[in-house]
BAFI-602927 format. One record per residue: x, y, z of N, C-alpha, C in turn. Coordinates in steps of 0.05 Angstrom, whole numbers, plus 5000, padded with zeros to 4 digits. Example, Ala and Ser with C-alpha at 12.3 -4.5 7.8 and 13.67 -1.06 7.14 Angstrom:
BEGIN
526448865156524649105156526449345156
525749555142527349795143525850015157
# end
This chain:
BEGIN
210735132307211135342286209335582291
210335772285208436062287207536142259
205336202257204136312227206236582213
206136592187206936892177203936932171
204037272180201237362180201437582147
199537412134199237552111198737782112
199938042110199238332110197838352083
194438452095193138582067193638872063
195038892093195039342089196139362075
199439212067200939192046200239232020
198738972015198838881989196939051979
194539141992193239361982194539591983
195739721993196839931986198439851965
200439721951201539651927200239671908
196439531918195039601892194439801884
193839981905192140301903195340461887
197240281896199240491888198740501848
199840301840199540131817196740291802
194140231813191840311806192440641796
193440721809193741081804195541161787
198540871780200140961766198940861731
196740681725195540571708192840781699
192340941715190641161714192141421699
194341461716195541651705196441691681
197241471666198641391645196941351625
193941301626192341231604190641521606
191441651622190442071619192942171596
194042041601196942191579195442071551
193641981547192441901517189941981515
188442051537186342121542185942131561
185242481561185142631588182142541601
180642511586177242441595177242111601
180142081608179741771618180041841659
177241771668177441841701175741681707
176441441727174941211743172641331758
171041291761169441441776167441341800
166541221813164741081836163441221856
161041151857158841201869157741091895
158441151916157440951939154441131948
152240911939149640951960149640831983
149541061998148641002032146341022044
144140872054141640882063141440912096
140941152115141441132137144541232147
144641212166147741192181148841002199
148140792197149640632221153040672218
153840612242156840762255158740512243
157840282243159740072221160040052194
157240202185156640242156159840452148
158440702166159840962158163540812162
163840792173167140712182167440472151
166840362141167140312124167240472100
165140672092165540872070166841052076
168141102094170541252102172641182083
173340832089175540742085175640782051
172940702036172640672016173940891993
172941252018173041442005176141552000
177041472028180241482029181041292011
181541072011182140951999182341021965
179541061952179141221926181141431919
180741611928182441871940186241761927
186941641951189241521942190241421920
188441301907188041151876187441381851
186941571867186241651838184041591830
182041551843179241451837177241661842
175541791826172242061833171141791851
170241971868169041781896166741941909
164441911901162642051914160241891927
159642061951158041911973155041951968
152941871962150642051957148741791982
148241992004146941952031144041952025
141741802031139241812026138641772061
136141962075134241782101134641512102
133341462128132741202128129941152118
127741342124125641222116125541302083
127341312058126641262036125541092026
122941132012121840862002123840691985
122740401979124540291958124340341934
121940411925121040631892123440841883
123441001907125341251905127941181906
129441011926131740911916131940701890
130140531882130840511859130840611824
129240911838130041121815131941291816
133341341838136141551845138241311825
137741011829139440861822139840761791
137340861787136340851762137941181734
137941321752138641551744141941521738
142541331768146141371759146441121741
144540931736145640791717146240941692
144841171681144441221654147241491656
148541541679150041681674152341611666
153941711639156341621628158741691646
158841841665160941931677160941791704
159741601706160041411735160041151721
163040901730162940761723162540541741
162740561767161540381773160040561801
157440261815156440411830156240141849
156140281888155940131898153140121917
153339981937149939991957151239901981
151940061997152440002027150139922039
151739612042149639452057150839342085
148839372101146339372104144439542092
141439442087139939672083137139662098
136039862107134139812119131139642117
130739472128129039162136126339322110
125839542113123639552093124739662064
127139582058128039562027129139302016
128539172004129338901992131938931977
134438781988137238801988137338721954
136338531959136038351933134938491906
132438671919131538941889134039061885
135339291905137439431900139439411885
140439181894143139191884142139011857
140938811852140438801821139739021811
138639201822137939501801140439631791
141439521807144639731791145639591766
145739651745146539601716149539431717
149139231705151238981709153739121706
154039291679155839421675159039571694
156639731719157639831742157039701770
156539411764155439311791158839221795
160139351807163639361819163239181842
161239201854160439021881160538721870
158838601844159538481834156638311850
154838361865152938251875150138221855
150138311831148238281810147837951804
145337951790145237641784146337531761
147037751739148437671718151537541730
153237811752155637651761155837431776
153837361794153837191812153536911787
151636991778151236691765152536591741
154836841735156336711711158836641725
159236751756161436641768160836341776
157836341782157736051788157635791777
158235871740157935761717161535591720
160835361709163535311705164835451673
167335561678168035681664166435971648
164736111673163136341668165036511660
163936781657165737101654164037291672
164637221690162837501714164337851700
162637981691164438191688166238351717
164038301736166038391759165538081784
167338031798168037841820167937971847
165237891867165438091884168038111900
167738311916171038471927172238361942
171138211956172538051985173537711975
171237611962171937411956175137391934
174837551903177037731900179637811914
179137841935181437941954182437691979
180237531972180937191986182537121972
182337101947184237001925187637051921
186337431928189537441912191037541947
189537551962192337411990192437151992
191536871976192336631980193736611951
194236691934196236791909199036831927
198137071949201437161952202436971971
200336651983202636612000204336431986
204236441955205036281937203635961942
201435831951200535611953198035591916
200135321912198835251887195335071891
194235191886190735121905189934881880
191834881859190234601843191234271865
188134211864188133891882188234021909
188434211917187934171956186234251963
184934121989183334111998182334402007
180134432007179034742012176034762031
176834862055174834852071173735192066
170635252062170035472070166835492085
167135602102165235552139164635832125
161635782122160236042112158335992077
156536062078154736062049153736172040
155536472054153436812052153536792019
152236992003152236961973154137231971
155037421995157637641997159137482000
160637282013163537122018163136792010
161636742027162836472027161436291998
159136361990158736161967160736251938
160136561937162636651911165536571926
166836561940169536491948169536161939
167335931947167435721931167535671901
166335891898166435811856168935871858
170736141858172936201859175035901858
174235761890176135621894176135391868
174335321872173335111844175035151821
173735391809175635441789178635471784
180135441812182635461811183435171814
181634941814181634711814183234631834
181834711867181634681891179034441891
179534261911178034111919176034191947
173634391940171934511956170334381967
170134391997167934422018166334672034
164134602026162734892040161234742069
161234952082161734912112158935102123
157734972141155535242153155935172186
153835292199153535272222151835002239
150734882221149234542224150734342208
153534402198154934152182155333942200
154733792208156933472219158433452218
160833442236162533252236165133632228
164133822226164934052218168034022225
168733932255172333992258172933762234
172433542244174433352225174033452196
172633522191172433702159174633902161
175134092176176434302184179934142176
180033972187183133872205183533732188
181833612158183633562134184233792111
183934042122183634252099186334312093
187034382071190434502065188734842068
186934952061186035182062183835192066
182935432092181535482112180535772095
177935812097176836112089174735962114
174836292133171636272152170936492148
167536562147165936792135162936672150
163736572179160436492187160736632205
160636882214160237042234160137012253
161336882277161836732305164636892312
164437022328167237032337169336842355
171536772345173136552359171836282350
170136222330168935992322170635822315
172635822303175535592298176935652306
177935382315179835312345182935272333
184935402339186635242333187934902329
186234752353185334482349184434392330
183634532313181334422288183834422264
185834592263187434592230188234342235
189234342202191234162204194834332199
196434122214198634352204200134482182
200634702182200934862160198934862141
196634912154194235062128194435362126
194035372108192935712104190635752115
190635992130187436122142186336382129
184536402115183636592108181436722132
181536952146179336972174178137222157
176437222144173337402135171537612152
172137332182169837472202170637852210
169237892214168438212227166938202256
167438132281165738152304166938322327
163938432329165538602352164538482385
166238392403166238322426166938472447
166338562477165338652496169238682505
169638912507172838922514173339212535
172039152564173239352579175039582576
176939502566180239522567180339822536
177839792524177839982500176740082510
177140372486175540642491173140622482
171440492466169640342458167540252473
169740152499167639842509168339602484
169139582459169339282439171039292425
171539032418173638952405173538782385
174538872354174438752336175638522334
174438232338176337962331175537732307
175937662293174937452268173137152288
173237052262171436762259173836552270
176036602276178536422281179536552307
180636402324181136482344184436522337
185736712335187836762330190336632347
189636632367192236602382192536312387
190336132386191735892380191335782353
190235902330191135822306194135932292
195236142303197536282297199436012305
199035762320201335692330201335422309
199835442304198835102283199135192253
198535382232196435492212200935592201
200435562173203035672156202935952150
200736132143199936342146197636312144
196436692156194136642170194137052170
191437112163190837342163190137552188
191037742195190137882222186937902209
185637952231182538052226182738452218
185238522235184938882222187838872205
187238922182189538882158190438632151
188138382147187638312129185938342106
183738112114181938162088180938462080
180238422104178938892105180338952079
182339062079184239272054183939152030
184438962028183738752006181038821985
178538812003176638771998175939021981
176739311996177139571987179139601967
181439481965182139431945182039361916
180139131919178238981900176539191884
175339281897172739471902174839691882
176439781887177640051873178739901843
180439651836180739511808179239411802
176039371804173739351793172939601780
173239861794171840081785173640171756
176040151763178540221746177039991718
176639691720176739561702173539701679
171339701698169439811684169540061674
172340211691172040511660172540431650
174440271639176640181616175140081600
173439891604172239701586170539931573
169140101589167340301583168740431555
171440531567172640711532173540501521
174440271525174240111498172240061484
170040081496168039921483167140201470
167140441466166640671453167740651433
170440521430173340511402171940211388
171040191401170439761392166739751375
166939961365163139921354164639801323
162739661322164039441304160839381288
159939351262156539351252157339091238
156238931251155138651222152838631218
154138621191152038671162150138391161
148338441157146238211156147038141110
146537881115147737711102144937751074
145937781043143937821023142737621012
141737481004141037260993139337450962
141437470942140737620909139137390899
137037510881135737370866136437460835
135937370811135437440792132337360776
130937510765130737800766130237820794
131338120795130538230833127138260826
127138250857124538180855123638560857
120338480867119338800871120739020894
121039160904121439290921120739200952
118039120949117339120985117138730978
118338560952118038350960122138280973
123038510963126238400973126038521003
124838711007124838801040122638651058
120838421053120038291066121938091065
123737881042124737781051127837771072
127437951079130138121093129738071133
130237881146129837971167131238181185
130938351195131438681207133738501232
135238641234136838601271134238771284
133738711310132438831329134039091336
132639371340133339641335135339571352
135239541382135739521404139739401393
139539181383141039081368143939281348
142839431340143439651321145139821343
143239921361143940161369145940071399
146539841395148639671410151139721400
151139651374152839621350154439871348
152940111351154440341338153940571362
153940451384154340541411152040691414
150240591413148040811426147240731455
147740771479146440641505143640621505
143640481523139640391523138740671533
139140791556137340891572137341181543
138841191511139341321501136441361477
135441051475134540961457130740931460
129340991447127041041450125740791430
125540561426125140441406121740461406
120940361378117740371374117040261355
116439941376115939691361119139521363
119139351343122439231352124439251324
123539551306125139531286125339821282
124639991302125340341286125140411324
126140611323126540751346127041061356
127241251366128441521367130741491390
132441741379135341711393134742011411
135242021438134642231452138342311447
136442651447138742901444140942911462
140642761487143142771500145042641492
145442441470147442311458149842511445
149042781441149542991425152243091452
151143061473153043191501154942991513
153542711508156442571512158242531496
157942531461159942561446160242721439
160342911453160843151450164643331440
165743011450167943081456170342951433
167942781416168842591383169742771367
171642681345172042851320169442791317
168042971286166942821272167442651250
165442421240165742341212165642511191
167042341170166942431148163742471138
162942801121161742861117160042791079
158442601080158942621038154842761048
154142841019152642821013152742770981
149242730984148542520952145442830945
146542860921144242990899145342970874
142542990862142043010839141343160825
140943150794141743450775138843570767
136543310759134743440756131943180763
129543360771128143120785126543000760
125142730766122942590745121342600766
118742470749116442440762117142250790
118342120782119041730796120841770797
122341970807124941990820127141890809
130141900817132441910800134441700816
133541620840135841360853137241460873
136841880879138441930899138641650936
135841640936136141470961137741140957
136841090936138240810927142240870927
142641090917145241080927145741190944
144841250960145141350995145841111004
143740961003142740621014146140481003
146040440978147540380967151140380969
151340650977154240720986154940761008
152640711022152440681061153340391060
151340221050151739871059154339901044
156039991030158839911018160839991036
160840211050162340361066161840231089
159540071103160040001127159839751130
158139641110158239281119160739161098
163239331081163339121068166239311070
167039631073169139661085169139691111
167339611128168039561159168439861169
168139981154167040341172164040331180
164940481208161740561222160540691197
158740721190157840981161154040891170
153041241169150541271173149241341142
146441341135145041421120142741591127
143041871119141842051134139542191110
136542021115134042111090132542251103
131242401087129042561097126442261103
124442321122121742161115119542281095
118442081086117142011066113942181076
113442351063110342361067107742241051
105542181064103342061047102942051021
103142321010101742440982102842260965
106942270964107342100941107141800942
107141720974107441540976105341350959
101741550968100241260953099641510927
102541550910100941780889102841560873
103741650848105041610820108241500832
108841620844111241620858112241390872
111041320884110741080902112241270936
114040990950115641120979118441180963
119841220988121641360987124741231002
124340891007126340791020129340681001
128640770970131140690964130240520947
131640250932130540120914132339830916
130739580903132339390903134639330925
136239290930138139120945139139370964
138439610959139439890974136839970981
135539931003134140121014133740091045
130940271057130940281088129040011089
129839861113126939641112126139731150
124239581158121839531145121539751125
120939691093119939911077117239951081
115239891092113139971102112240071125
114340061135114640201169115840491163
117140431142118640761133116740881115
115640741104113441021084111540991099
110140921126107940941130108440981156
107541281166107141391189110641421213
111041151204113841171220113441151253
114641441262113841511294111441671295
111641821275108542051274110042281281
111942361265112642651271111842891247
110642701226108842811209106842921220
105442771225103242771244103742981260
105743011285106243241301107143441291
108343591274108043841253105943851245
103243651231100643681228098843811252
099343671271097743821296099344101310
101844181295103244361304101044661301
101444551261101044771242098144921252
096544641250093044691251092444741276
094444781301093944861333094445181320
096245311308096845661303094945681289
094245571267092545611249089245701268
088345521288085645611301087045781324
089245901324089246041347089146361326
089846261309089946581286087146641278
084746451275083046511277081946641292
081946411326080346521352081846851355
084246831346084747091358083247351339
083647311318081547531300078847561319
077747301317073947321324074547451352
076247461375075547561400076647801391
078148001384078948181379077048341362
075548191347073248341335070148301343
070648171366067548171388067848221409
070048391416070848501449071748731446
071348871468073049171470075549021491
077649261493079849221503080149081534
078349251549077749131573077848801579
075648731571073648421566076648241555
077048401537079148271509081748171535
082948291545084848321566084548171588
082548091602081248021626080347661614
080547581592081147341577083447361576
085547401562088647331564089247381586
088747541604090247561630088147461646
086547151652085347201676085747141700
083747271727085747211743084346991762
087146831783085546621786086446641817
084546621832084146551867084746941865
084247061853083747341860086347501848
087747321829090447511830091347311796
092047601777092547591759095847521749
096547371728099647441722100347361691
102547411691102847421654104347101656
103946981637104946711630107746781614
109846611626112446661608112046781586
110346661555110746651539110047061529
108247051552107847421549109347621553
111647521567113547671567115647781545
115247561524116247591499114947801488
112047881489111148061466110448301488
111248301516111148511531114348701527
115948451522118448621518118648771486
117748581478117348721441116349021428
114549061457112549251459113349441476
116649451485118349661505116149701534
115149461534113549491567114749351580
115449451607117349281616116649151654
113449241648112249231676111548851675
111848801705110948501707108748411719
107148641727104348631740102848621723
100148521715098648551698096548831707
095848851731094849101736095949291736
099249361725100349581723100449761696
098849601680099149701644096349931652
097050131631095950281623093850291604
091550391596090050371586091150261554
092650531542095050471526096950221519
097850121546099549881538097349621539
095649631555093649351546092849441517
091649601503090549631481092849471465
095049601473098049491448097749191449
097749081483099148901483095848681480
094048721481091548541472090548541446
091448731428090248731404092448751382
093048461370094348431350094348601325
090748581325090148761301091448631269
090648351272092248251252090148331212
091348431195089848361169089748211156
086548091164086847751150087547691123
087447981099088747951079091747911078
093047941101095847861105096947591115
094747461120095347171132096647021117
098646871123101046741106099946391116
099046421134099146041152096245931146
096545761131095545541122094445331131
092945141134093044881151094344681131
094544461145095744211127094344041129
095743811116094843521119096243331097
097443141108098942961097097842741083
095442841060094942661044095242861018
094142850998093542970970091042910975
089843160980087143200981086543530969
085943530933085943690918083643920921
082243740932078643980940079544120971
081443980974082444201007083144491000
084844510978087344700965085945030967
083745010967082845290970079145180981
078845411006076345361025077045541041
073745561053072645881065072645791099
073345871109073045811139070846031153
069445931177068946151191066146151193
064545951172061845981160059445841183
059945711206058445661232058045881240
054345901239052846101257054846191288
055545991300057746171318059946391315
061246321287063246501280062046851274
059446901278058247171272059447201241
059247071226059647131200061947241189
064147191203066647301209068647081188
067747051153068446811142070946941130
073646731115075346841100076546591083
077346711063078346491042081246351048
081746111052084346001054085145731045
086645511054086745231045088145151057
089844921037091544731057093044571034
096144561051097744471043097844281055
100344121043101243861048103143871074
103043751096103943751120107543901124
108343721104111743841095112243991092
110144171076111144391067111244631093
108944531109109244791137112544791147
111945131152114245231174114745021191
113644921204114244731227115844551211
116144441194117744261186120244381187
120144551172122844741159124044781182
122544881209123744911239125044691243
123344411241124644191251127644111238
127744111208129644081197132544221207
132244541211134944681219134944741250
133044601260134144631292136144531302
137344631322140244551336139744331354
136944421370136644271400134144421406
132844311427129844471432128944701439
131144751450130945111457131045191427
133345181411133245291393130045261372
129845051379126245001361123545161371
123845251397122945381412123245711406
126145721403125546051397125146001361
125645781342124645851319121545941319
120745711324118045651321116845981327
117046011356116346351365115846511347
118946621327119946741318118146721279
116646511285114946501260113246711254
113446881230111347061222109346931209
106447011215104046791207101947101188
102947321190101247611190101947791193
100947991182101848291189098748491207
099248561218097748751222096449041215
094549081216093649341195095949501198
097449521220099449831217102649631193
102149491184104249311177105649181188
105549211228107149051230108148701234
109648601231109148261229108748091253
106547981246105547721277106847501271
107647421303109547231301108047001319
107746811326107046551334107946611367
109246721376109446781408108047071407
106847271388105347451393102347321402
102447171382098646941394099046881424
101546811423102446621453102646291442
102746271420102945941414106345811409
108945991417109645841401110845571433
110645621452110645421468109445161462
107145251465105644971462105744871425
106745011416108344871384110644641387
112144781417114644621414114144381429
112044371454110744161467109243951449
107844081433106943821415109443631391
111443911381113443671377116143661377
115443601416117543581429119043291426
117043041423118842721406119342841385
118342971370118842981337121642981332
122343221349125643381344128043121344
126842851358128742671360128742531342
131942481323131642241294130542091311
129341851277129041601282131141491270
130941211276134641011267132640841255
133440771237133340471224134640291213
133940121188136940051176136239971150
139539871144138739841113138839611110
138039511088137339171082139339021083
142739131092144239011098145239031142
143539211145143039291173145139351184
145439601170147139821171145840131183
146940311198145240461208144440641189
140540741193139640921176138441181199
139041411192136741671207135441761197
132541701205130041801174129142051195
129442301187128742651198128742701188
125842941190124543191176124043041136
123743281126123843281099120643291092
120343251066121543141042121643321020
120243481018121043720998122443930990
124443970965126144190967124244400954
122944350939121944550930120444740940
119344650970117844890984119244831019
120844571025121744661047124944661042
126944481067128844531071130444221045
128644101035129243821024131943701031
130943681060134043481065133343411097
134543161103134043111125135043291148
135443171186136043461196137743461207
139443801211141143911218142243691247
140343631256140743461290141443101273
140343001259140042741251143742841240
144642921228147442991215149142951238
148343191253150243231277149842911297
148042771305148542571319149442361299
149842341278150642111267154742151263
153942361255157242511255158042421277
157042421301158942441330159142171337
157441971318157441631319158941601302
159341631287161641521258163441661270
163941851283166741951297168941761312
171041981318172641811330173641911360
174541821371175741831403177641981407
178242171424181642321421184642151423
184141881432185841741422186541531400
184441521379184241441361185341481342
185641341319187441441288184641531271
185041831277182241981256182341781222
184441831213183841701176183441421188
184541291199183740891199181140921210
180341031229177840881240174941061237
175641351230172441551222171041421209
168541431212166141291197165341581179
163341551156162241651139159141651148
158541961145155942001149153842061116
153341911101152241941078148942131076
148842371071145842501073144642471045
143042741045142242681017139242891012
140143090993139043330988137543270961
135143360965132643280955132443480927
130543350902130543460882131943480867
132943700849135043780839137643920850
138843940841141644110851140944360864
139744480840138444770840137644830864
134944600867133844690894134744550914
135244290919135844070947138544050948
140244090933143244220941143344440945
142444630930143344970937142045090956
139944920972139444980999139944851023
141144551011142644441034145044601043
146444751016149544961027148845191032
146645311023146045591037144145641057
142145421061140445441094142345231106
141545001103142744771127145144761126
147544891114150244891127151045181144
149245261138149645581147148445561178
145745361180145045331209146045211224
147544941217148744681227151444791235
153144901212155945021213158044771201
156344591195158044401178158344361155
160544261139160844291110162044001097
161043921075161243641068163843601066
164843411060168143311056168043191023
165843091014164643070985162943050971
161743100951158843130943159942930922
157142760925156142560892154342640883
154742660857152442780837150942490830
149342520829147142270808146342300786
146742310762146042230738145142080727
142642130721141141890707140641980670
140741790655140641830624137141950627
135541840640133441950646133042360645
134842360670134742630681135942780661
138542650649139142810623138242900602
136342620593134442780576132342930580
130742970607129743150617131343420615
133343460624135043620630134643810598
135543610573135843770554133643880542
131043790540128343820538128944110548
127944100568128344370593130044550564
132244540555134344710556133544810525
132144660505132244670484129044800483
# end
């Protein structure tokens, strides 16, 4: 008998065909649906490259983004495993590969586990390997070749439950994953090496032959038994005059006398080869897919209540509450890791680029929560924030966020108590939330009191220097040569000077541009500090024998109330916080005109110190449901509402997908404007919707019999 030779050129091209028509068809629902793969290449060897050739063509054909990204050979292994590191966190590559070989001084074994299970399409990670090796595992991907062993012994229609299965080879690329494979198809497996015993007669009872031990011509046609299937794996190149080469590609099986014994049997060029590339391209296809499902599939379970009667105290129902781990949460409602900043294992910050990959979401539905008039001890706005969040998401199964300002010191240990909500509705840890948090209190504190001593120092040198001296400090020069720092270019352009040399100003334009000339009876900026500390509220600065007696009357507010907060609250993104901050007037100058925080030169290093700040924090609610505690807490002297960015990233999470049903599946983003109407609503709609550009879909009022009779007091 003569073998039929299983064509893989075939059957892979059927797939690539298929692959592109399953691509095409799921763009007609969504156009931002595109497979995407990444081949790292280390070096050039000439068998390497001839393979990513195939890979790239191959892609190409399919309908697959296919890009090559080439590193030296002498790259350290640090540096390739941060290039690798980089494309894990990118959303627009779904899977990624590592052309291997790789060079003797990089560990094969670091690499390719560095690639994120997710996109490991190679399928060589230890999560796939070892859940393929599990009986009845779920490898999310099955490496490519072994894969493509499979489904050319699929097409020669041979049913593999009960027959015997020989595979000569124990590489952990072919021959040990092609055994689980076989196993699991409830094949009766033998694994085969190069020191087995007794190896032919093992061979010559097999119904199916896989070789993957690198020998060329290593099985004899002597060795089958008749009509087995041959799977030939091998790749060798042997010494062939007769080519242009000088070699010749031949397998682990000697073809020409297993062709005459063997029922089918694979060429060594168009079989496994195409297959394997094949594999390789419906792996990448499978991990986009899963990728946008799993964007439509955020799904929040609610951690389970255990009610008491009477409820107990406040921080005794939020100790009994155990938290999901942040990490946990931000799983739930699609936040990626490389997204997530956690700090500690129950609160965390969400980096701003989450803002650019969902960029492309409806948003959620918009509510906010205020109230009509404030008490000492507050009126329940956060309790029904808390309150109509855990209803909307743990109990009608909508994504839905809760979006509070944080809590500062004063009320916390004042009359008032915190600020997480109450009884069975609030943020927990509740002591993680009224106390300190991430410290972005804190960083507006060191914001304010960094302008605050630069508005000083700048008075005292301006009034103990002449222009010269004065100038030759802000501008000094260093290894013999002077220059203006970015941030001077702001108050050089302000000042219609438009020279970029520092030795080119005029007597005239240094005078302008070194002497603020600020009137300290015009000083507006304050220092802070986030306690209630009443003997702060008014004090003389300046009174150290150093200061030349250069003293003036001022004080200090409560950390919240600074500009910097108010910045933080209506910023877009960091540039934008950057030119607020700048753009801060702190003074006027004797001729009247107004100093701004980049006229000092501070407002850079404003936005460097709170550069974490600008990112929410997430938490949750006692039913562990998602919470964003940003900016705040006062309407009465700042923006009283949490921020413009905490809105906008929770919006684009409660959102929905362009192929989604917007009314069935939008989540609700619940905020919540501080004080009274008067003030923490009528400046949530006339500053923070006016900065943000967004507008609620419903407002809840809160009424309390409390507030009412306050209310009428007031009126009467």
């Amino acid at each position: 008998m003569t073998a039929t030779k299983i064509d893989g050129t075939a059957i892979a091209k059927d797939i690539r065909e298929r692959i592109a028509g399953e691509i095409k068809k799921k763009q007609q629902t969504n156009p931002r649906y595109q497979p995407s793969l990444t081949i790292i290449q280390v070096g050039g060897r000439d068998d390497s490259s001839t393979y990513v050739r195939m890979k790239l063509k191959a892609a190409e054909e399919a309908n697959i983004t296919c890009e090559l990204k080439q590193y030296p050979e002498d790259i350290t292994e640090a540096e390739l495993l941060e290039h690798i590191n980089k494309l894990n966190s990118d959303p627009a590559i779904h899977g990624i590969l590592v052309q291997l070989p790789v060079p003797k001084h990089i560990s094969e074994h670091a690499v390719t586990s560095a690639v994120a299970d997710e996109k490991d399409v190679d399928g060589f990670g230890a999560i796939n390997i070892g859940e393929l090796a599990k009986r009845g595992g779920h490898p999310l991907f099955t490496p490519c070749t072994p894969k493509g062993v499979m489904v050319l012994l699929k097409e020669t229609g041979v049913d593999l439950s009960g027959k015997n299965a020989v595979v000569i080879g124990r590489s952990d690329i072919v021959g040990s994953p092609v055994s689980y494979l076989l196993k699991n198809a409830d094949a009766t497996v033998t694994v085969c090496h190069s020191r087995t015993q007794g190896l032919e007669e093992i061979v010559k009872r097999a119904d199916v032959v896989v070789a993957a031990i690198g020998k060329p011509g290593f099985v004899k046609g002597s060795w089958l038994k008749e009509g087995a299937v041959v799977i030939d794996v091998g790749t060798n190149y042997i010494s062939d005059e007769s080519k242009k080469s000088g070699k010749r590609l031949v397998g682990d099986v000697d073809y020409e006398s297993a062709v005459e014994v063997a029922s089918h049997i694979t060429p060594v060029r168009g079989g496994v080869g195409p297959m394997t590339v094949a594999m390789l391209l419906q792996n990448v296809v499978d991990s986009a897919t899963t990728y946008f499902d799993k964007q439509k599939a955020r799904h929040i379970t609610p951690l389970p209540l255990k009610l008491k009667q009477p409820v107990p105290s406040d921080i005794a129902v939020s100790r009994a509450q155990h938290p999901k781990p942040i990490t946990r949460l931000a799983d739930e409602i699609g936040i990626a890791p490389h997204e997530l900043e956690p700090y500690g294992a129950y609160k965390a910050k969400v980096d701003l680029t989450l803002l650019k990959r969902l960029e492309h979401r409806r948003n959620g539905r918009y509510v906010l929560v205020a109230g009509i008039t404030p008490t000492p001890l507050g009126e329940g706005k956060s309790t029904t924030t808390m309150g109509l969040t855990q209803a909307l998401s743990g109990h009608l199964g909508r994504v839905s966020f809760a979006n509070v300002r944080q809590p500062s010191q004063g009320p916390t240990f004042g009359i008032k108590g915190g600020a997480a909500g109450g009884g069975y509705s609030q943020v927990i840890p509740m002591d993680e939330f009224n106390l300190h948090l991430t410290g972005d209190i804190h960083a507006i504190t060191a914001a304010n009191n960094l302008l605050a001593a630069a508005i000083e120092t700048r008075i005292f040198h301006e009034n103990t220097q002449k222009d010269g001296p004065l100038y030759k400090r802000l501008v000094p020069a260093k290894k013999g040569k002077r220059a203006f720092v970015p941030v001077m270019f702001r108050r050089l352009k302000k000042l219609g000077i438009d020279k970029t040399n520092p030795d080119d100003l005029t007597e005239d334009e240094i005078h302008r541009f070194a002497r603020l000339d600020i009137d300290p009876e015009t000083i507006t900026w304050r220092r802070v500090l986030d306690v209630n500390d009443r003997h702060l509220r008014g004090i003389t600065v300046g009174q150290a024998p150093t200061e030349k007696g250069q003293t003036r009357e001022t004080g200090f507010d409560i950390s919240v109330a600074s500009e910097c907060m108010a910045v933080l609250t209506l910023s877009n993104d960091l540039s934008d916080m950057r030119e607020r901050l700048g753009r801060m007037v702190v003074a006027s100058s004797r001729s009247g005109d107004p100093v701004t925080a980049d006229d000092i030169g501070a407002g850079g290093a404003l936005t460097a110190l709170m550069r974490d700040a600008i990112k929410p924090n997430l938490m949750q609610t006692l039913e562990g449901t998602p919470v964003f505690v940003h900016a705040g807490p006062f309407a009465n002297i700042s923006i009283g509402a949490s921020s413009v960015l905490a809105d906008k990233l929770a919006l684009k999470l409660a959102g929905t997908e362009p192929d989604e049903d917007h009314n069935e599946k939008t989540g609700f983003v619940v905020t919540e404007a501080g004080f009274d109407f008067t003030m923490g609503g009528e400046r949530f709609f006339n500053i923070k919707c006016r900065s943000s550009g967004l507008v609620p879909d419903v407002v809840v009022i809160v009424a309390t019999v409390r507030a009412l009779k306050r209310s009428s007091a007031k009126d009467a």
